[in-house]
MIDOVO-822786 format. One line per 2 residues: their letters; for each residue x, y, z of C-alpha. Coordinates in Angstrom, 2 decimals. Layout:
BEGIN
A> X:Y:Z; ...;
// end
This chain:
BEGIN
XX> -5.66:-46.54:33.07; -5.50:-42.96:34.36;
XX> -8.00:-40.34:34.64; -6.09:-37.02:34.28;
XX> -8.55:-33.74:35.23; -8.48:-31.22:32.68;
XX> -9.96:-28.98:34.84; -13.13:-27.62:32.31;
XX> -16.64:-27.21:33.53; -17.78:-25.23:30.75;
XX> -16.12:-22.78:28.45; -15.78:-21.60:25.06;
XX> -19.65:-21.96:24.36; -18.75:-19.56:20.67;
XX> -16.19:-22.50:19.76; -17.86:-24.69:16.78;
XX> -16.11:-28.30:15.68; -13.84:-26.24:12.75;
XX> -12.47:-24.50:15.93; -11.31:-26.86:17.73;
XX> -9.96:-29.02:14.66; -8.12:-25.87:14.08;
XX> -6.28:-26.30:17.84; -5.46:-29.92:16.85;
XX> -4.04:-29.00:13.62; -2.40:-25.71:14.81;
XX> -0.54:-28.38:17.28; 0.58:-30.27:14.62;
XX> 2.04:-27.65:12.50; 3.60:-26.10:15.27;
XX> 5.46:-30.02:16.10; 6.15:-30.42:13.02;
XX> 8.02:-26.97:12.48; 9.95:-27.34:16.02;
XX> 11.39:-30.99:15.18; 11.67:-30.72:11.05;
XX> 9.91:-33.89:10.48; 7.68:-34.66:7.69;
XX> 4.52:-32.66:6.73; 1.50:-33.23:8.64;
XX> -1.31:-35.39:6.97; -5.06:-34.67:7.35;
XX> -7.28:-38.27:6.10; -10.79:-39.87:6.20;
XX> -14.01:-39.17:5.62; -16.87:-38.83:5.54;
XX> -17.39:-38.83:9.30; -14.11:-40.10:10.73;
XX> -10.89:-38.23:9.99; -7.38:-38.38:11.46;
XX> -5.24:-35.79:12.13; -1.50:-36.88:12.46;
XX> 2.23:-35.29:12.88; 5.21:-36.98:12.91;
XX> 7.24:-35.38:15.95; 7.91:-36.41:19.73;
XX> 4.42:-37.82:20.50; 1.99:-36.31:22.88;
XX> 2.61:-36.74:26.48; 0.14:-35.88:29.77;
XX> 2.33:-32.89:30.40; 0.90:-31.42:27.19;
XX> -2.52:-31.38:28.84; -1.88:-28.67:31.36;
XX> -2.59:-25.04:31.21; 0.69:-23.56:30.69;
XX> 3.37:-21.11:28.61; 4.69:-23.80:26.50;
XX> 9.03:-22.26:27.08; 9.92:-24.36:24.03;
XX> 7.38:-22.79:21.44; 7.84:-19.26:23.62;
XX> 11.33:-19.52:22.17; 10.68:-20.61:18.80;
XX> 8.23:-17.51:18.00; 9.38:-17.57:14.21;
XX> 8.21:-20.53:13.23; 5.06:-21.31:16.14;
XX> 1.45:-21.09:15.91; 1.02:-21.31:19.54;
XX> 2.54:-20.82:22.87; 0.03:-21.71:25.63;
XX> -1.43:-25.11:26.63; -5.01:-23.87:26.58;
XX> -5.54:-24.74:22.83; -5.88:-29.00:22.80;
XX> -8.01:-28.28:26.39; -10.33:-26.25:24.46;
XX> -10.57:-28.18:21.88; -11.18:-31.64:23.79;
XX> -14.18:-29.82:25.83; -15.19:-28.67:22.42;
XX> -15.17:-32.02:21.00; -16.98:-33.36:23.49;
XX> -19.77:-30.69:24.25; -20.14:-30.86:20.41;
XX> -20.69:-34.87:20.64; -17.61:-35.77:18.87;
XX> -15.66:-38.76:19.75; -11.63:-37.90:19.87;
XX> -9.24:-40.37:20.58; -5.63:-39.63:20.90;
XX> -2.53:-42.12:20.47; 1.31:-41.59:20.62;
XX> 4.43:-43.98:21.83; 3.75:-42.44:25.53;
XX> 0.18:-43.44:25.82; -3.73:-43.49:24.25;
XX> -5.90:-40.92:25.09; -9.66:-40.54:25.30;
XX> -12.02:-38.23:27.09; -14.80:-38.39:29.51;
XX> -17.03:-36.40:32.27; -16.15:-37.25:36.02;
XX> -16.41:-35.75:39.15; -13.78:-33.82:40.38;
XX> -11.23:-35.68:43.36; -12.40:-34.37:46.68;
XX> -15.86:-32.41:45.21; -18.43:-34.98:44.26;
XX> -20.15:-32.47:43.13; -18.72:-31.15:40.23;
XX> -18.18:-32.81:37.72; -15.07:-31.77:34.94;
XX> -13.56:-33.41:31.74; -11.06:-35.53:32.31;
XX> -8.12:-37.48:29.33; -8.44:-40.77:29.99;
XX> -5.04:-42.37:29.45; -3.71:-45.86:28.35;
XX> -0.61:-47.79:27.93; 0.06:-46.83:23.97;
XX> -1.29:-49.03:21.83; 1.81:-48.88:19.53;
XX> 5.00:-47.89:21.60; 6.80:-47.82:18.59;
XX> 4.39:-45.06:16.94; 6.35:-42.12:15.45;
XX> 4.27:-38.59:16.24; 0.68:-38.01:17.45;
XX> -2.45:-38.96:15.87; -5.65:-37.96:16.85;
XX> -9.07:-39.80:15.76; -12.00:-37.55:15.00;
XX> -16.19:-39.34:14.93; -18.44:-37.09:14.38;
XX> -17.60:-34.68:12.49; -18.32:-33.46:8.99;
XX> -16.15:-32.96:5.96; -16.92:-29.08:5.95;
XX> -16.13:-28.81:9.44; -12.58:-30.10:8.35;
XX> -12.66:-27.65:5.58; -13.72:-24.79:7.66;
XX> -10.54:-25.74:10.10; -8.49:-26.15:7.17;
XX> -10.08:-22.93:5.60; -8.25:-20.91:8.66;
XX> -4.80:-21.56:7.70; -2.90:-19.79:5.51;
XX> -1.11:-23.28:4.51; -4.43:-24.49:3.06;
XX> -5.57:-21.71:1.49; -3.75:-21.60:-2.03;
XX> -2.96:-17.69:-1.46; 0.41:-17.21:-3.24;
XX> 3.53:-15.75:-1.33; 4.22:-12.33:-3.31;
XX> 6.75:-10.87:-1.12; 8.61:-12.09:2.24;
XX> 9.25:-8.97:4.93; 11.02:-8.41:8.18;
XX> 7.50:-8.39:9.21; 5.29:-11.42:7.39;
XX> 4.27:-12.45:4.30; 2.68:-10.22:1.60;
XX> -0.14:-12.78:-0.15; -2.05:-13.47:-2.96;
XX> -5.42:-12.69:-2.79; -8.09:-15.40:-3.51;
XX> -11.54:-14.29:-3.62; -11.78:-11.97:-0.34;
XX> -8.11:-10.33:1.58; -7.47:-12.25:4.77;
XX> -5.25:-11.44:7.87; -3.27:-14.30:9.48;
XX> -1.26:-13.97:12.41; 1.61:-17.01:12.16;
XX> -0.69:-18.71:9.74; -3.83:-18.28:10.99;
XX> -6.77:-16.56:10.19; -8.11:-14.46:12.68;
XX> -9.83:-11.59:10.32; -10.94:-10.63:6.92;
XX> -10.72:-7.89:4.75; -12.85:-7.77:1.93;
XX> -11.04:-4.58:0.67; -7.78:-4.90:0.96;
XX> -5.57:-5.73:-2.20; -3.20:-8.54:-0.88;
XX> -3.70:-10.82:2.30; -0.91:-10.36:4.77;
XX> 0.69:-13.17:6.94; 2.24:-11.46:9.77;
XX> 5.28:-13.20:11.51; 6.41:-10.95:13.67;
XX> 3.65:-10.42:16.23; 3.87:-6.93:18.46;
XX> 2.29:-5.53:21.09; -1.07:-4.09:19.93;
XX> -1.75:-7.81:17.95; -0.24:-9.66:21.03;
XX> -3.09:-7.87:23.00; -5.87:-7.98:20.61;
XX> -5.51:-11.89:20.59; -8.09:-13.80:22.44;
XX> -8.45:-17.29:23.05; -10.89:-17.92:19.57;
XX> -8.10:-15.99:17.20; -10.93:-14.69:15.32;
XX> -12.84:-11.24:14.50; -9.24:-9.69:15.26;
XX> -10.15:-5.46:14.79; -7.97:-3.38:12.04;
XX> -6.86:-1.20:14.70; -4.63:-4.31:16.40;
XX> -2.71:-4.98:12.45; -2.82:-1.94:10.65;
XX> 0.74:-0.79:12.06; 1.95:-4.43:10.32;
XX> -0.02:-4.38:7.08; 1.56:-0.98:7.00;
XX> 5.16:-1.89:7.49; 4.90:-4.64:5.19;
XX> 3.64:-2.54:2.39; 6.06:-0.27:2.91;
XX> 8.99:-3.02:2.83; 8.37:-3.57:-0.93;
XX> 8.90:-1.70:-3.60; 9.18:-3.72:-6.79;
XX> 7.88:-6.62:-8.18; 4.50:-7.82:-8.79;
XX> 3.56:-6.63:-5.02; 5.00:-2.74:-6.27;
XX> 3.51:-2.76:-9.53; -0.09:-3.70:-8.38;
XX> 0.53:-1.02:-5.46; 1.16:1.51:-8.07;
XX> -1.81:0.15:-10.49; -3.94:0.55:-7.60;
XX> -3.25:4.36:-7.04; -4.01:4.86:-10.37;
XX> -7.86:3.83:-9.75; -8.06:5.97:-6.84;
XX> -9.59:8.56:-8.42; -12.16:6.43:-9.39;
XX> -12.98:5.10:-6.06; -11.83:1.81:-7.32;
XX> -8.80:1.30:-5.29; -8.36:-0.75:-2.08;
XX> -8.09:-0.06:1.70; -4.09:-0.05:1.98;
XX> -4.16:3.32:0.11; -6.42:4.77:2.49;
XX> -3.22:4.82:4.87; -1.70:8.15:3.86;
XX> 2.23:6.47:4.37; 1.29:3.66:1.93;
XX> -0.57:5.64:-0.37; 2.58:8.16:-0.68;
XX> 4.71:4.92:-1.18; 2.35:4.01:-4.15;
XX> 3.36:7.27:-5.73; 6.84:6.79:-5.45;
XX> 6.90:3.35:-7.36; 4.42:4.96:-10.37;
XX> 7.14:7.78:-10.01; 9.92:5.38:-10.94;
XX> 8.40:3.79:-13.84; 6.16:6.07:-15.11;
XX> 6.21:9.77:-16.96; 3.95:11.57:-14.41;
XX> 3.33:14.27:-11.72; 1.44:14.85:-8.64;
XX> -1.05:17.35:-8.33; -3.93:18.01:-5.69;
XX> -7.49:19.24:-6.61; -6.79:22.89:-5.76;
XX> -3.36:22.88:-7.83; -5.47:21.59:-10.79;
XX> -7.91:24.35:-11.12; -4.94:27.18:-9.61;
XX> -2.40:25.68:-12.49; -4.09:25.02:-15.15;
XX> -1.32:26.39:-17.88; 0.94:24.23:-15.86;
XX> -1.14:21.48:-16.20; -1.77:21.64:-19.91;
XX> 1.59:22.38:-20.67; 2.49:18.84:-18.85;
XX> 0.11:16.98:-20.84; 1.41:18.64:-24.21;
XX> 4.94:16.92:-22.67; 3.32:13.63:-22.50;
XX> 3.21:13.65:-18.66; 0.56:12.08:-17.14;
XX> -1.80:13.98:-14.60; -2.60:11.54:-10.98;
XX> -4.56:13.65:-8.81; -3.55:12.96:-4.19;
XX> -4.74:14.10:-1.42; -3.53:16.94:0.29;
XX> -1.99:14.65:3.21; -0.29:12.61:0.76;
XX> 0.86:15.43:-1.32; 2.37:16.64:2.22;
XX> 4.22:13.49:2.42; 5.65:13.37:-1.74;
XX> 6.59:16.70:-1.96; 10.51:17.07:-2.22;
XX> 11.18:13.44:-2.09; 12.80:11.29:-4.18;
XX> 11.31:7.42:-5.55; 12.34:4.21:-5.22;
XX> 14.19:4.86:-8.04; 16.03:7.67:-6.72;
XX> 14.51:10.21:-8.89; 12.85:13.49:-8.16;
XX> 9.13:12.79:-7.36; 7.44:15.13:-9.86;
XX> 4.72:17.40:-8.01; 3.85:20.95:-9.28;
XX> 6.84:22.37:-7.45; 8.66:19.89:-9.11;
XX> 7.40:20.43:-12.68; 8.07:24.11:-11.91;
XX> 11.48:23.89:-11.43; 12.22:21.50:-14.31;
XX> 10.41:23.47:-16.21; 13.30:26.63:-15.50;
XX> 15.55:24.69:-16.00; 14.65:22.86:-19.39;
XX> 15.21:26.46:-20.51; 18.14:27.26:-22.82;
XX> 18.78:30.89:-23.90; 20.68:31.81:-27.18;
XX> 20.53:35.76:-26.30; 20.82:37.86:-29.37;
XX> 22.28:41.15:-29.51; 20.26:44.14:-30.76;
XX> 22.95:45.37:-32.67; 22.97:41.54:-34.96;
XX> 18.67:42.09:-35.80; 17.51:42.71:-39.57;
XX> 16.68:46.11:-39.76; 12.91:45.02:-39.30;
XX> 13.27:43.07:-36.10; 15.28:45.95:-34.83;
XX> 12.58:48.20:-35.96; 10.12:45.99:-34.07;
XX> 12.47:46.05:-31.41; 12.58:49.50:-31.00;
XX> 9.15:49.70:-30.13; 9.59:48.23:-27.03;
XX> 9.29:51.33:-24.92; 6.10:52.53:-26.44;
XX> 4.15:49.45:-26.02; 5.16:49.62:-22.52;
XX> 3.65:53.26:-22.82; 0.30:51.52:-23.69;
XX> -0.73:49.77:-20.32; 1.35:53.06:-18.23;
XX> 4.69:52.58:-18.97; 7.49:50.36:-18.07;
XX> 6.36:47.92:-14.87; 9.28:48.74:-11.76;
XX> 9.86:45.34:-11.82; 11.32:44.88:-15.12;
XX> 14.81:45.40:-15.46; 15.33:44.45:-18.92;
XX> 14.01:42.82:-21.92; 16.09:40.50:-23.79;
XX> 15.41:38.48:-27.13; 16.66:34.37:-27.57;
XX> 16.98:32.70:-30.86; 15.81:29.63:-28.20;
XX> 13.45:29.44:-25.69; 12.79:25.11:-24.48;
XX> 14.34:23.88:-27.60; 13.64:20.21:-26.88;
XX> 9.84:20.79:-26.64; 8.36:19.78:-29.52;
XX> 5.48:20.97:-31.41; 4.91:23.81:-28.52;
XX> 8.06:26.00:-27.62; 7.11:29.24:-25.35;
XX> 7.32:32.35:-27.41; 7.93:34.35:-23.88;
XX> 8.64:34.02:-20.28; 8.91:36.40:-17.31;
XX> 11.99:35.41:-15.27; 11.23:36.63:-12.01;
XX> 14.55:35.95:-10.46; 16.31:37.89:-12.97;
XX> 13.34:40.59:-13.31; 13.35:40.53:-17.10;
XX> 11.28:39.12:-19.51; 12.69:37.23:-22.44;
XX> 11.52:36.85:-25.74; 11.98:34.58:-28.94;
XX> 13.17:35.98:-31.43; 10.43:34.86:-34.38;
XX> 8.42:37.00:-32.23; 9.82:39.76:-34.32;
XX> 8.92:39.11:-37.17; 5.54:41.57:-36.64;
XX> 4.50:44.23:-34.82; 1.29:42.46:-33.53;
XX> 3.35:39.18:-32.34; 5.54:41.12:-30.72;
XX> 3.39:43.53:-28.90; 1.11:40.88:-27.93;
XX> 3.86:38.61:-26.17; 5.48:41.75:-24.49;
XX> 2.56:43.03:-22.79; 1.57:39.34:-21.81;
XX> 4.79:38.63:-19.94; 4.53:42.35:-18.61;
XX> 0.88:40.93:-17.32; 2.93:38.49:-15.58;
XX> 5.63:40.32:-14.22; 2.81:43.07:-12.60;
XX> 0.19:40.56:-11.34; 2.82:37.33:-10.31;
XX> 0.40:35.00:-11.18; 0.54:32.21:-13.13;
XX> -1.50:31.58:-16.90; -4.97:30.68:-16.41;
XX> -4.92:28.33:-19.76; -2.83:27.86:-22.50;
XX> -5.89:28.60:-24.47; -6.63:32.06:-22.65;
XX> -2.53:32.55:-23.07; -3.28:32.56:-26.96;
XX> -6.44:34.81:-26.91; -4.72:37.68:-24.12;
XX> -1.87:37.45:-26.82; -3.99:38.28:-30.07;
XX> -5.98:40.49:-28.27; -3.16:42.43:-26.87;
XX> -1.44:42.68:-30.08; -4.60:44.33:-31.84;
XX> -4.94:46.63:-29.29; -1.21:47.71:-29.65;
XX> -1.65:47.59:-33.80; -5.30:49.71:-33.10;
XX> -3.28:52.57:-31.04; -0.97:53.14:-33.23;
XX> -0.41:52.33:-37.02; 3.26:51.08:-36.82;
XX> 5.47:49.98:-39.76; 5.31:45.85:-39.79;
X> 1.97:45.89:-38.35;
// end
C-alpha cells in the first residue's frame, strides 16, 4: 500500500456532492470519447452508486495537478483538460462524508487525511493505493457511499448527454438544442449557466477566448457576456429548418413582447427577418415609417403583404439586403421601388380620345388655373389606358412621376369632369409639396373634394 499526497488542505468549500459526481463523470465521458469504447454506465442506489468507463484504467499519474497534453489535443471531443477535477472532487467527497473507492487493472484507490512528509503539522488528503483487486478489469470504476439519488441526478442534471434536449442544428461552433422547460448553456457538454429566456439551449464546441477566461474551476454561474459572441454565431449559422422557422416565428411575437432573448441581439434579430423574408409575403417597416407612410402602408396590406414592425438598428442592418433566399428584403424603400416598377403604361394619344374625353382633356390647363396655374415642375401630363394592371380590386387612378416630372393619368378618369379634375389637382398636390399620401382614405376625400371645387368654379360640359 501507498499513500500518494494529493496535496489539499481545504478548497472548494461552494462544491456540493452533485459537483464533484459531475468531475467523476466528466472523466468518464471524456475516456470514453478519447479511446471509442463503450458508453459509460451510471448504477445503484439508493445510497451506493458506481460510476464506471470502459477505457485505459486510472493510474496515480492521473492524480496530479496538471494540463492533461492528450485531452489538450483532443479539444473536439473533451470535457476537460486539467488534472484538478478528480482532486476536487475526492476532497469533496470526503469533506462531504462520502466514502469513494476507486479500482482499475493498475491499482485500488481509497482516500484518507494524513500528515504531510516532512510537516507533522499539516495534515492533507492523501489516495491510498492498492495492488488492483482485478488486474484484468477493463476501465475505471469508482464506488460512491453516501450519497443520495438526487445528488446523482443533480450531477447528471449538468450534462447535456442526460438532459433529453434534442440536437436541432450542428454548427462550426456547437450544437443548437431543444429546449426543455428552461434554455441552458453548456460548454463541451456541460452546464455552466441558464437562460430562462432564451429560445433554444446552445452546446458550444468550440470554446474561445472570452469563455476560455470566464471558466472557473466550479463551471457554473458562467455570465452572458463570456457566450453571447457563440450563441450569436450559432444562430447566425442556420437558416432553415425547424431552428429557422422558430427564429422567424419568434420575430413575429416581438411586437408583443413575447419573443426571446436571441432577438434582442440586433445581428440575430436582422437574420430572423431575412428567413420570414424568404417564406413569407411581407415588409419591414419601423415605427416612424408607419405613421410617415401610411398610404404606403395601406396600399401593402390591400396587396396582401403583411406589416412586421423593427427597430431602427435592425432596420439599419435589413435595408438593401437580400434573404436567405436570395430575394430582395422588402423594407419601405423596397416596397417603393417595386411599387415603380409594377407600373405598366399604355399611353394614349390625345388625338385617339372620344370627343368627350378630349373635351375633358382639354380642360387641363384651366384646372391648373384653379390652384395658380401650371406647377414648374410639371412637364407634361399624359393619360394610360393602364396604370398597375395586376393589382386587383384597387388600381391607382393617378401618379406623379417625379423622375420624369409628369403626372400620369388613367384614362376612365375621363369619363367626367369632376374625376378628372379631382385626380389632376391631387397629383399636382404631389408634384408641389413632394410628399407622400397621408391615407388612402384622405387620398379619396382630397379627390372628391377637389373635383367639386373645380365643378363649383366653373360649370363645365360633363360635369
Amino acid at each position: 500500500m501507498r499513500e500518494f499526497d494529493l496535496n489539499i488542505e481545504k478548497m472548494l468549500e461552494d462544491w456540493d456532492v452533485s459537483h464533484a459526481i459531475r468531475e467523476v463523470i466528466a472523466n468518464a465521458l471524456d475516456e470514453r470519447a478519447l479511446t471509442g469504447t463503450a458508453d459509460i454506465e451510471i448504477t445503484g442506489g439508493p445510497t451506493r452508486f458506481v460510476i464506471r468507463d470502459f477505457g485505459r484504467g486510472l493510474t496515480h499519474r492521473h492524480l496530479t495537478q496538471n494540463e492533461n497534453e492528450e485531452k489538450l489535443s483532443r479539444t473536439d471531443v473533451c470535457i476537460g483538460k486539467f488534472g484538478v477535477g478528480l482532486k476536487d472532487a475526492l476532497a469533496t467527497f470526503h469533506r462531504h462524508g462520502v466514502g469513494v473507492r476507486l479500482r482499475s487493472r493498475h491499482g485500488d484507490f481509497a482516500v484518507s487525511k494524513a500528515a504531510k512528509h516532512g510537516f507533522g503539522d499539516i495534515a492533507t488528503l492523501h489516495a491510498v493505493i492498492s495492488d488492483p483487486s482485478d488486474p484484468s478489469m477493463v476501465g475505471t470504476e469508482v464506488t460512491l457511499d453516501g450519497c443520495t439519488a438526487e445528488d446523482v441526478g443533480a450531477a447528471k442534471g449538468l450534462f447535456h448527454r442526460f438532459s433529453g434536449e434534442r440536437v436541432l442544428a450542428e454548427t462550426p461552433h456547437g450544437q443548437i438544442l431543444e429546449r426543455r422547460g428552461g434554455a441552458r448553456i453548456y460548454v463541451k457538454g456541460v452546464k455552466v449557466a441558464d437562460e430562462p429566456n432564451f429560445l433554444f439551449s446552445y452546446n458550444i464546441t468550440s470554446v474561445n477566448a472570452a469563455i476560455r477566461k470566464a471558466l472557473n474551476r466550479e463551471r457554473s454561474n458562467v455570465g452572458r457576456t463570456a457566450y453571447a459572441a457563440r450563441v450569436k454565431e450559432m444562430a447566425l449559422a442556420v437558416s432553415g429548418g425547424e431552428v429557422g422557422n422558430l427564429l422567424a416565428d419568434d420575430y413575429l411575437l416581438r411586437s408583443e413582447g413575447r419573443a426571446h432573448d436571441e432577438l434582442e441581439y440586433a445581428d440575430v434579430a436582422a437574420h430572423a427577418c431575412s428567413i420570414l423574408s424568404a417564406r413569407s409575403n411581407v415588409m419591414f417597416v419601423t415605427h416612424d415609417q408607419i405613421h410617415q407612410n401610411t398610404s404606403a402602408i395601406d396600399m401593402a396590406k390591400r396587396e396582401g403583404i403583411a406589416i412586421v414592425p423593427v427597430q431602427g438598428t435592425v432596420a439599419g442592418k435589413i435595408g438593401g439586403t437580400t434573404d436567405v433566399g436570395g430575394g430582395a428584403v422588402r423594407d419601405i424603400h423596397q416596397y417603393a421601388r417595386e411599387t415603380a416598377s409594377s407600373f405598366s403604361f399604355e399611353f394614349v394619344d390625345p388625338s385617339r380620345l372620344s370627343p368627350p374625353e378630349a373635351e375633358v382633356y382639354s380642360m387641363t390647363d384651366a384646372i391648373f388655373g384653379l390652384i395658380g396655374g401650371r406647377p414648374p415642375n410639371v412637364r407634361e401630363v399624359l393619360v394610360s389606358e393602364t396604370m398597375r394592371p395586376e393589382m386587383s380590386g384597387f388600381e391607382p387612378v393617378g401618379l406623379w412621376e417625379e423622375s420624369e416630372s409628369r403626372i400620369i393619368v388613367k384614362r376612365d378618369q375621363l369619363g367626367g369632369l369632376a374625376r378628372y379634375a379631382g385626380t389632376l389637382l391631387h397629383e399636382a398636390a404631389h408634384a408641389t409639396g413632394g410628399h407622400p399620401d397621408v391615407s388612402r382614405e384622405f387620398e379619396l376625400d382630397l379627390t372628391e373634394t377637389l373635383g367639386s371645387v373645380a365643378v363649383g368654379h366653373r360649370r363645365m360640359p360633363g360635369a
